[in-house]
Phi, psi and omega in degrees: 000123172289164194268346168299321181312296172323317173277343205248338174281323173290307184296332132345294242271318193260342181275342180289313173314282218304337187268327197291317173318272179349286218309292195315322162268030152255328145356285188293298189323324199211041144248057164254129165332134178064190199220142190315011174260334178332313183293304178329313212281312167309338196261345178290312189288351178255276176359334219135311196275180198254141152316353155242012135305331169283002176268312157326305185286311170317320180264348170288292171318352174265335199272290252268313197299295183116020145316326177276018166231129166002135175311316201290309200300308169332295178302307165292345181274303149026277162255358167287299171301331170284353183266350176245036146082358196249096138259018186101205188255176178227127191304289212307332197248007179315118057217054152275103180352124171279336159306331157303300172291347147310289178308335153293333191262298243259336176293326136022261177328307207239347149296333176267304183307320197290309181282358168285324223236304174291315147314312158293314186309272171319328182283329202267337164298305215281307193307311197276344182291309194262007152250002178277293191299302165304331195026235199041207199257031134275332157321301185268326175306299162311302170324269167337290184296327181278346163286320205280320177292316181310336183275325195315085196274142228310313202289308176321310182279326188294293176339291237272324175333283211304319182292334176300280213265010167246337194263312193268342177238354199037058175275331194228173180278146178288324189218183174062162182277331182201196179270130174313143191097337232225117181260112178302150173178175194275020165304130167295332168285336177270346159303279167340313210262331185292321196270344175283344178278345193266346187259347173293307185235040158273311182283346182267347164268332168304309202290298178324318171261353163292320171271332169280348163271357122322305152286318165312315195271338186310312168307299179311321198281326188291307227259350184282304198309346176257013184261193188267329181263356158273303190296332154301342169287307200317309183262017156297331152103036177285157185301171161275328155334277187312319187278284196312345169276330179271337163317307188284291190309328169311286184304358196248003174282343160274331176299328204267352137309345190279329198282002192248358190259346200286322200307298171328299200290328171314287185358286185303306171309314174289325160323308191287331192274334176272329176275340166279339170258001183067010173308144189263057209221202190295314206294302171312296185333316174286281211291002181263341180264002170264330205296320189265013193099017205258053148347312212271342198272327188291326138329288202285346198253002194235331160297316192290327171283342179291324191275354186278328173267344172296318176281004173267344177293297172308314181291325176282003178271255177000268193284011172296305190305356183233008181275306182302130183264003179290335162303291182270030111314317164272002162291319185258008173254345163290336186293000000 
């Protein structure tokens, strides 16, 4: 397979996932029996309110929703509004953008996740690398601690942080992005006050993907050290420099497939992890729009991870291609 090929099959790959993503989250909403104002109208009629504000609010909401049109006329407006960035309104915060309420959340988000993902990645690539290659008890001492945290699931490590260092040694703030009270802004106290909130579910997200990317490359450095073309250099009588620089590029190539499936499963992890500190990033956000019912914030936060993880998928399938040389060896070998 040429690497034009190889790009041009992967970009298939990712505009077909990325439409089947669309279809389904307009779809699955609204083949569930009835339709989400129902639920609103019900919990306002337990509330209290009279019939005919509930008819009211049922018909503003149905026309904001887009119930009171044809399916198709639905699905196009649909996709006009997602192509200019409109995802409505948000029932609970009306008459606020749910594009607003994104744009608040997600730098969060992506404050917490990114240096979680690069740091993890790289630290943990390094860990399984010089404990696969030394083995003895730096081998098991790294093995070991990195399966048991690598086993951990995300939310279960946050927990256990948060009761050590906030509740039992009080070193860090327990919850939130900063202090109540406290108005964001680009102020060194509020940099300062922000980064003591930041490290309870930085690290409970860090350590989890540092021990499974550990474990991944500890395996791959064993099984390179045990092939054919290591014990031929050693008797070619080439340096151990040399041989472990070709170990290490062998072995980082499945890691680096790896790094697009590990990207998702963070996702998922940080959410649940923002949501056990009350962190103020998408994962709150998601649980605050099912618990009241936000369909439109609940839509649109379920798309942006889906599409997040297709582009994250996708760039590391494109650079698997120019990583792997087996590619481009049959690339230069067609020219």
């Amino acid at each position: 397979m040429t690497l034009g090929r190889y790009l041009l099959r992967k970009t298939a790959w990712f505009v077909g996932a990325f439409i089947v993503a669309i279809v389904l989250n307009f779809f699955l909403p609204r083949l569930i029996p009835g339709n989400p104002i129902d639920a609103i109208v019900a919990t306002l009629g337990r509330g209290g309110a009279e019939g005919e504000s509930l008819r009211r609010v049922y018909e503003a909401y149905t026309a904001e929703f887009g119930l009171d049109k044809p399916l198709w006329e639905q699905f196009t407006l649909y996709i006009q509004n997602m192509a200019k960035g409109d995802f409505g309104v948000s029932f609970t915060l009306y008459p606020t953008p749910v594009s607003q309420l994104i744009s608040d959340a997600l730098p969060w988000t992506i404050a917490l996740q990114l240096p979680a993902i690069l740091i993890g990645w790289i630290v943990g690539n390094v860990l399984g690398a010089v404990a696969g290659y030394k083995g003895g008890n730096i081998d098991r001492g790294a093995f070991l601690s990195s399966l048991f945290i690598s086993s951990m699931p995300y939310y279960c490590l946050a927990i256990i942080l948060l009761y050590v260092f906030a509740v039992e040694l009080q070193w860090l703030p327990p919850s939130g992005g900063y202090s109540f009270g406290t108005t964001p802004s680009f102020s060194a106290a509020f940099i300062s006050d922000a980064l003591e909130h930041y490290w309870l579910p930085f690290l409970s997200l860090v350590l989890v993907f540092i021990g499974g990317q550990a474990v991944g490359m500890r395996s791959m450095v064993i099984y390179e050290l045990n092939s054919d073309y290591v014990n031929y250099s050693r008797g070619l009588g080439l340096r151990d420099r040399q041989i472990v620089r070709q170990i290490f590029r062998n072995g980082m190539l499945p890691q680096v497939t790896g790094l697009a499936l590990s990207v998702g499963t963070l996702a998922g992890g940080a959410l649940i992890t923002e949501i056990v500190f009350s962190y103020p990033g998408l994962g709150t956000l998601l649980f605050s729009s099912i618990r009241q019912n936000d369909y439109p914030v609940f839509f649109a936060i379920a798309l942006l991870i889906t599409v997040g993880v297709l582009v994250a998928n996708f760039l590391v399938d494109v650079a698997y291609g120019f990583i792997d040389p087996r590619i481009r060896a049959a690339s230069r070998g067609e020219r």
